[in-house]
C-alpha positions in Angstrom: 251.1 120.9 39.0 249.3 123.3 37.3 245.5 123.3 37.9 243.9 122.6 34.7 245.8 119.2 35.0 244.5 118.6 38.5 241.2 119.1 36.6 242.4 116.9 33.7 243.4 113.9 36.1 240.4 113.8 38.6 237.8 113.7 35.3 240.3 111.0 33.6 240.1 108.9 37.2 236.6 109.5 37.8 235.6 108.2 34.4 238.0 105.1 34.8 236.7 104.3 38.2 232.8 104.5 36.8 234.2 102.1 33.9 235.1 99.6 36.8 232.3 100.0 38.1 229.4 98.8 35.5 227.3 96.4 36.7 228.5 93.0 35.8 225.9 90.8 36.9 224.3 90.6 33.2 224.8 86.9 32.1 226.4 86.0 29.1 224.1 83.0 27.5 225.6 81.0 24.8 223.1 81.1 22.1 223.6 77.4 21.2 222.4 76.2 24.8 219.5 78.7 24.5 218.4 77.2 21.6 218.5 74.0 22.6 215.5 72.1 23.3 214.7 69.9 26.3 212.6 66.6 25.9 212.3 63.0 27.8 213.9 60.1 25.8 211.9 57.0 26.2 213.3 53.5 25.9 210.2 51.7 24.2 211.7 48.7 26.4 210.0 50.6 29.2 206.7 51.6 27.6 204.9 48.6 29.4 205.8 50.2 32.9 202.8 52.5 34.4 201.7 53.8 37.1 200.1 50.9 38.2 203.1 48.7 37.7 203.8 46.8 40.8 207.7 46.1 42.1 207.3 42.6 40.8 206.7 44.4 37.2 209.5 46.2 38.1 211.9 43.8 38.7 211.3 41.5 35.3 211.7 44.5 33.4 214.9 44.8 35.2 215.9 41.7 34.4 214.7 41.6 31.1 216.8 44.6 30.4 220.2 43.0 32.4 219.8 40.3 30.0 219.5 42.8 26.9 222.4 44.6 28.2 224.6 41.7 28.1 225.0 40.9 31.4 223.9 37.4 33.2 220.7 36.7 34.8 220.7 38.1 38.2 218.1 36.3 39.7 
């Protein structure tokens, strides 16, 4: 091998192994879950519950809702 090839294949392997490597830790972010925005759904069913709703509250709620759902009363 002559030498300018030498010289010809470290720079053509040099420059491939700097391709390889880039630094791939950049995240690819899908610009329809960026835009997407984040809120609390509320069922107005549960409007009445508050912080000072006690477990009994709790409970006809949850039964109320069984009930509204279809299913029979599981009390």
């Amino acid at each position: 091998m002559t030498c300018k090839f030498k010289i010809v294949f470290l720079l053509l392997f040099g420059t491939f192994l700097l391709q390889c490597n880039k630094d791939d830790s950049e995240e690819i972010v899908d610009p329809v879950v960026e835009d997407e925005k984040t809120g609390t759904i509320t069922d107005p069913f549960y409007a009445v519950l508050n912080e000072n709703s006690s477990l009994e509250d709790y409970w006809d709620l949850y039964v109320k809702d069984a009930i509204r759902s279809g299913k029979p009363d599981p009390r």
